[in-house]
C-alpha positions as CSV (number, residue, x, y, z in Angstrom):
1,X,9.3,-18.9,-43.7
2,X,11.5,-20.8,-46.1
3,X,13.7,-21.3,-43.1
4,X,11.8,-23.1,-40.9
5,X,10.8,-25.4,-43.8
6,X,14.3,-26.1,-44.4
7,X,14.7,-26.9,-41.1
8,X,11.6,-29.3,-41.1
9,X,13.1,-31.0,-44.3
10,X,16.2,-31.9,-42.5
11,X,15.0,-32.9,-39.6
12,X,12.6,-35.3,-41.6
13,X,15.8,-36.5,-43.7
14,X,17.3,-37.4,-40.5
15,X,14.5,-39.3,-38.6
16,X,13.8,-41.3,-42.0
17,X,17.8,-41.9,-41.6
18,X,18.1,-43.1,-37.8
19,X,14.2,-45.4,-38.4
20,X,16.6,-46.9,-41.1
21,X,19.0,-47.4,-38.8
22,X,17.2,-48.9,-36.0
23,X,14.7,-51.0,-38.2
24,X,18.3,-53.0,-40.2
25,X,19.6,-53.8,-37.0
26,X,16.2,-55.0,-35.3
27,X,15.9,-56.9,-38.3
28,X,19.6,-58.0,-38.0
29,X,19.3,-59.1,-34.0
30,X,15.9,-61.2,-34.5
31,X,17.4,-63.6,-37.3
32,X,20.1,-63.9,-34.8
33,X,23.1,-62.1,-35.8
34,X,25.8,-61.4,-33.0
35,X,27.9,-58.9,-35.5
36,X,26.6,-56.7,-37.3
37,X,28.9,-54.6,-39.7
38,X,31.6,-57.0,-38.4
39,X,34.9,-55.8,-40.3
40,X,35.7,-59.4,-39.8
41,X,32.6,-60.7,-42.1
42,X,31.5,-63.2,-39.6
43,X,35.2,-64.9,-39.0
44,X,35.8,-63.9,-35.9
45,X,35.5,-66.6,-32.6
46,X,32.1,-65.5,-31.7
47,X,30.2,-65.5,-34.9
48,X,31.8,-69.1,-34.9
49,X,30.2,-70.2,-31.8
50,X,33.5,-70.5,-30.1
51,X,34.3,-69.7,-26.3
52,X,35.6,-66.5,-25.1
């Protein structure tokens, strides 16, 4: 029985994890963010605004 509790903890861990996950960058997109996690923080041509 321990087992299967386990195995409901991590899978909880996870979810909590991945609704994280989706909930930063739904948050990111909406106040209109192009890159997010950019290794470039932002300097690169199309956070700028500049053409492609």
């Amino acid at each position: 029985m321990s087992g299967l509790l386990a195995d409901i903890l991590i899978i909880a861990i996870l979810l909590v994890a991945v609704m994280g996950a989706i909930t930063y960058i739904y948050k990111e997109k909406k106040k209109g963010r192009h890159c997010i996690g950019c290794p470039m923080a932002g300097s690169c041509s199309r956070c700028k605004g500049a053409p492609h």
